[in-house]
Phi, psi and omega in degrees: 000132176252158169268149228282355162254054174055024192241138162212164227217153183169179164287155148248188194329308173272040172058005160252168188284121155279138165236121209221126163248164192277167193307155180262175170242154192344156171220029171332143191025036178236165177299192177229356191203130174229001178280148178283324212256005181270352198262299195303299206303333190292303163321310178291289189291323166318327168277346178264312193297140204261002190205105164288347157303324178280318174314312182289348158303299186279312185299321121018228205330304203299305178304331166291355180063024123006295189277123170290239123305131202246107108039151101238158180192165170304117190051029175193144160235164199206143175190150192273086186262130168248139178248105181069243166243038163238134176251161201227147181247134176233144179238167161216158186223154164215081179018071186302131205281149185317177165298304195309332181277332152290333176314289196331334207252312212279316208298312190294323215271302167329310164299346158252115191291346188278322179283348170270324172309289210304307175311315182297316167279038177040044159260153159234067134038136163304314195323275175355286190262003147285313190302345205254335210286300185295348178236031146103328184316067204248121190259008184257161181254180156231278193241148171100342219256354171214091165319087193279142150241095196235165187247015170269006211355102184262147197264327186234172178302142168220185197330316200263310185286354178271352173274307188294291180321312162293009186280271172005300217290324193280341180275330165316309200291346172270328173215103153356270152030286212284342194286311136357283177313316177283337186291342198141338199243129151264194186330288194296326164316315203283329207274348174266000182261338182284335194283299208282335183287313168299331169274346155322317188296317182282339176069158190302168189284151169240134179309147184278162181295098168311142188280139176162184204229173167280184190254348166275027169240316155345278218278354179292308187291339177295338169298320190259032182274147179300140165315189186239135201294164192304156176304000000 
């Protein structure tokens, strides 16, 4: 079922959370990433890739609104591109980072009340993925670091996984989130492991102190109370 910004959601095969959005429309004379961490995603395929033509290809392709409805899932994104009159199925895969390394990542984040603030306004902060940098952690990818798959079976990126990758770049830029998704984690998962490692992190609540005087001022004040009266 889709939801009113083209996006809809489910398991996928392997029981983890899939997010699959409807093709975006053309984007004839706009950039593809205005985001810092949409820009870095750009980079890692733009530095990798061996034929600057097949790049200039997917943007092509990408600005025409080509590219079908996108895939995201933990280590792969997937999309249907048609080229002329044939259509291609492409993927890029990226290695989704371990259990261990999200602990590493839950562990970092809890300690800045700011980086869970961001992640929540659908930012990714610099601060934000050096500190994850610094606890072993790289959630942006780099040269290499994204793997093309097509069924034009292309040895390297070609036209079509280089369109679906600038496709990524407009959705990286409306939500983190989905960049997240491909690292391994989706949303709700991450924001309930954040919830619960913080309050671990804050330790129980302390109790207020009961009101009351000592007990040698008790019986000091019991001397000067009046008796009591007779039966």
């Amino acid at each position: 079922m889709w939801d009113e910004t083209g996006e809809s959601g489910g398991q996928g095969a392997d029981g983890s959370e899939e997010r699959t959005f409807a093709a975006l429309p053309p984007a004839h004379g706009r950039g593809f990433a205005t985001s810092w961490w949409g820009q870095s995603w750009l980079r890692a395929l733009e530095e990798t890739a061996l034929d600057l033509g097949q790049l200039k290809a997917g943007r092509r392709l990408a600005r025409a609104g080509a590219v079908g409805a996108v895939s995201v899932r933990p280590g792969r994104i997937t999309a249907v591109v048609q080229d002329r009159a044939s259509a291609y199925r492409a993927d890029v895969v990226w290695e989704p980072l371990s259990a261990e390394d999200w602990d590493r990542f839950v562990d970092m984040a809890v300690e800045r009340a700011a980086h869970i603030a961001a992640l929540l306004d659908r930012e990714m902060p610099p601060h934000l993925v050096e500190d994850a940098a610094q606890a072993g952690v790289d959630l942006l990818p780099g040269i290499g670091d994204l793997e093309p798959s097509c069924t034009c079976e292309a040895w390297d990126h070609c036209g079509h996984t280089a369109a679906l990758s600038y496709q990524m770049a407009r959705l990286l830029d409306q939500d983190p989130f989905v960049l997240l998704l491909m690292r391994g984690r989706p949303e709700r998962a991450l924001l309930d492991s954040l919830q619960i490692r913080g309050a671990r992190h804050s330790g129980p609540a302390r109790a207020a102190p009961a009101e009351g005087v000592p007990a040698g001022e008790a019986y000091a004040l019991g001397a000067l109370l009046p008796p009591l009266p007779t039966p």
